[in-house]
C-alpha positions in Angstrom: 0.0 0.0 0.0 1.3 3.2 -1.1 0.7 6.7 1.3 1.9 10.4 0.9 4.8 11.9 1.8 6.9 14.9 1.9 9.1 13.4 -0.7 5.9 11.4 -2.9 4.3 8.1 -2.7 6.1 5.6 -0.3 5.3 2.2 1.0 3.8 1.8 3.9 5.8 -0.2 6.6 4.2 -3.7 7.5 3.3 -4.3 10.9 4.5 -7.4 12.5 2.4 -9.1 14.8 4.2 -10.4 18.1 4.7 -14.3 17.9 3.3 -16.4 20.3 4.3 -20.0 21.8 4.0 -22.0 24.4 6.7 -22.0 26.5 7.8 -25.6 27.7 8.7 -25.7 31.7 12.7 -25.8 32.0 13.8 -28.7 34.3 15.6 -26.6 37.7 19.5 -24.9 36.6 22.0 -24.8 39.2 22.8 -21.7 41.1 25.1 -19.3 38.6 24.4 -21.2 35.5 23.2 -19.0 32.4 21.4 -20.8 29.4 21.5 -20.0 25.7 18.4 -18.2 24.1 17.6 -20.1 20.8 18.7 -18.1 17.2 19.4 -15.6 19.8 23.5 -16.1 18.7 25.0 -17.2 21.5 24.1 -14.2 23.4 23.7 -15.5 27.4 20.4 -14.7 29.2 19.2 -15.5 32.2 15.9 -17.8 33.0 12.7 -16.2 33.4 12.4 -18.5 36.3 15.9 -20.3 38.1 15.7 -22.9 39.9 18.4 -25.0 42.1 18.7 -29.0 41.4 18.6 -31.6 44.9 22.5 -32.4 44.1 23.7 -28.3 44.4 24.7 -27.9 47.5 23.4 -24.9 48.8 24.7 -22.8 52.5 23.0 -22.7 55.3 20.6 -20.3 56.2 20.3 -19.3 52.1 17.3 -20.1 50.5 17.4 -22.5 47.6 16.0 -21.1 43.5 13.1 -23.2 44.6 11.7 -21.6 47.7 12.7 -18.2 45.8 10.7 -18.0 43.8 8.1 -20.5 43.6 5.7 -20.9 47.0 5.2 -24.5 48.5 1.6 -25.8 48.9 0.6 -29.5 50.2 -1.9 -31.8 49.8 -2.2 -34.4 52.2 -3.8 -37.6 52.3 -4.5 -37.5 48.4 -8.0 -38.7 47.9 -7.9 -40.1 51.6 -5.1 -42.4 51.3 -2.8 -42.3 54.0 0.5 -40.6 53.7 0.3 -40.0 50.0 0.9 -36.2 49.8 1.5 -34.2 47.1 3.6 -30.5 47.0 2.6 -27.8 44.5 5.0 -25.5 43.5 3.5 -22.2 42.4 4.8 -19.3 41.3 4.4 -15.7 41.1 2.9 -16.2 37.4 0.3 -18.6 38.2 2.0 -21.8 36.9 1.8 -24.7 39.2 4.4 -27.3 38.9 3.1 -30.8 40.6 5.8 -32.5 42.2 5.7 -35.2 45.4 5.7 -34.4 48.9 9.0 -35.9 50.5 6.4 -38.0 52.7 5.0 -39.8 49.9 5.4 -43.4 49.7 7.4 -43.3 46.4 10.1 -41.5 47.8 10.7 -43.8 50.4 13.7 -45.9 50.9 13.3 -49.4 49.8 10.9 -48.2 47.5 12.1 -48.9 43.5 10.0 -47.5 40.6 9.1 -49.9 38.0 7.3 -48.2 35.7 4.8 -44.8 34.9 2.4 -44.4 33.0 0.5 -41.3 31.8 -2.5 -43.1 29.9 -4.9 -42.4 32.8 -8.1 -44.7 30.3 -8.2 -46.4 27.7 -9.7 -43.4 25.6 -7.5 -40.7 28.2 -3.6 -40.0 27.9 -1.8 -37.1 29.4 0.7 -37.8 26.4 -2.0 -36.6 24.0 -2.1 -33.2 25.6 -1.3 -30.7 23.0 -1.1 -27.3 23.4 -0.9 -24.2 21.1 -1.3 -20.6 20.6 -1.5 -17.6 23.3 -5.4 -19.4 24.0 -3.6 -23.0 25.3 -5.7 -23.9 22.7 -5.7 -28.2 22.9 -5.1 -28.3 26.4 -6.6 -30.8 28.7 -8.7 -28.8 31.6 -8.2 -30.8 34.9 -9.8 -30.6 38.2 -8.7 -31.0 41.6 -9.2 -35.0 41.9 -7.7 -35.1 38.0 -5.2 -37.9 37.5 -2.1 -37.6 36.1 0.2 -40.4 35.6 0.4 -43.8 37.9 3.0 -44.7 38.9 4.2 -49.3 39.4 6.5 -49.9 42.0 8.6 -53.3 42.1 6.9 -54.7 45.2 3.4 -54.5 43.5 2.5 -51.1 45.0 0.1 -48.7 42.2 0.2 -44.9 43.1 -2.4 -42.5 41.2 -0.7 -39.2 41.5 -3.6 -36.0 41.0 -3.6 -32.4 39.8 -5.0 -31.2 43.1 -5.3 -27.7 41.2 -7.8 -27.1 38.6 -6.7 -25.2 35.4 -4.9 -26.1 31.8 -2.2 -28.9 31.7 0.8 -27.3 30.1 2.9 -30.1 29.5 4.0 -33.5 31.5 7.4 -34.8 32.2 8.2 -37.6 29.6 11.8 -37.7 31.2 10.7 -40.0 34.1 9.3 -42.1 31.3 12.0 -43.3 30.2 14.4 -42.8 33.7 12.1 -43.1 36.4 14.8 -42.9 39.5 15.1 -39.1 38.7 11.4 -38.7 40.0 13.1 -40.3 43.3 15.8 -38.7 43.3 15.6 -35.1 42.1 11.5 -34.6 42.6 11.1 -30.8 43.4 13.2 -30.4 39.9 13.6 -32.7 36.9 11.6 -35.2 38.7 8.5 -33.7 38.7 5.1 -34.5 37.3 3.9 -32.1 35.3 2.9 -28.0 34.8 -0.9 -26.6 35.3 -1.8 -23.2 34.6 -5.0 -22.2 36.5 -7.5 -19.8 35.3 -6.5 -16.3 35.9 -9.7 -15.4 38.2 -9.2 -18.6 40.3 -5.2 -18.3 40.3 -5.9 -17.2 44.4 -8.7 -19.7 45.1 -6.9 -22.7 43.9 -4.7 -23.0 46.9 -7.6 -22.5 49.6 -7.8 -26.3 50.2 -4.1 -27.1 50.3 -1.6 -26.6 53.5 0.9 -24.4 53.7 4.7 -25.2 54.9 3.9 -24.8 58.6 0.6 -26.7 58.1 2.2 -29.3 56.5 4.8 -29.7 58.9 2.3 -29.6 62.0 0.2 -33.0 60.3 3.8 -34.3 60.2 3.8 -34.1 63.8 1.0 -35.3 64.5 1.4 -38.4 62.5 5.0 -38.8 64.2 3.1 -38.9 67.4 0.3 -40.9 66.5 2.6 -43.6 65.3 4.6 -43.1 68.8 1.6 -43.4 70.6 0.0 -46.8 68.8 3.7 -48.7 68.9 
């Protein structure tokens, strides 16, 4: 399209419309660690959010990437099943990473992962969950009770692990597909389940039915006690 000028006719300068993608979660970076920006040639940035792996060691008294800058919410007793707790790590953005409590019977020592699995039906896999566009357009909408992915232990143990947030699922983690120990090992960071975005107007509601640190630590007690009391 041609417009006026003080010089004559020029073309008109095309407008470019901002590109949008979905951003897939980055597994936790050690403290000090920078990452490269794709096609951005080899110019260093640092993550929009940082995180700290289990095996960084990390002083005392300092706060790991984790507790910086995501917030730590609980649910206990998953679907009234004793001890199987969940942690939800949510941060200032909304997104909600679904991890394991460090209570949970997986994480356990004796315990050995045989397999997980992410088809939750026959007609239902979290694997199928596609997402696109600034929408999340293709995204699977879960509810509190949602499940996720099971998860076989070797001693013939079946753990359904839930969303316990309602909103989008992002993506899951098919790393502990195909290594399952890193769930075990490293579960607040490349072990975890997977990423849920909740609705913007219920991004404060959502955690009104989960514990916070304190709580959570306090039903610790009491389950200390209880089992001191009964033995």
């Amino acid at each position: 399209m041609l417009v006026g000028g003080a010089c004559g006719p020029r073309r008109a300068s095309r407008v470019r419309r901002p590109r949008t993608s979905h951003r897939k979660y980055s597994p936790p970076m050690p403290a000090g660690r920078k990452c490269i920006r794709p096609g951005g040639r080899g110019k260093e940035v640092t993550p929009v959010v940082a995180m700290t792996t289990e095996l960084v060691a990390v002083e005392p008294g300092v706060p790991s990437l984790v507790d910086r800058y995501f917030t730590r919410w609980y649910k206990a007793d998953v679907k009234g099943k004793p001890c199987e707790d969940h942690c939800i790590l949510q941060h200032s953005n909304r997104i909600c990473v679904i991890t394991l409590a460090g209570s949970h019977p997986v994480l356990q020592s004796g315990k050995t992962i045989k397999s997980i699995s992410y088809q939750i039906s026959t007609n239902c896999s979290r694997l199928q969950n596609k997402v696109s566009g600034k929408f999340k357009r293709g995204a699977q909408f879960l509810t509190e009770l949602a499940p996720l992915c099971k998860i076989y232990c070797s001693d013939g143990e079946e753990y359904t692990i839930s969303s316990c947030v309602r909103g989008r699922l992002m993506e899951v983690n098919e790393n502990i597909l195909h290594k399952p120990s890193i769930l075990q090992e490293k579960p607040s960071t490349e072990g975890y389940i997977a990423v849920v975005l909740p609705k913007f107007k219920e991004s404060k509601s959502i955690t009104e039915g989960l514990l916070t640190q304190k709580q959570y630590e306090e039903v610790m007690v009491k389950r200390i006690n209880a089992t001191t009391a009964t033995s």
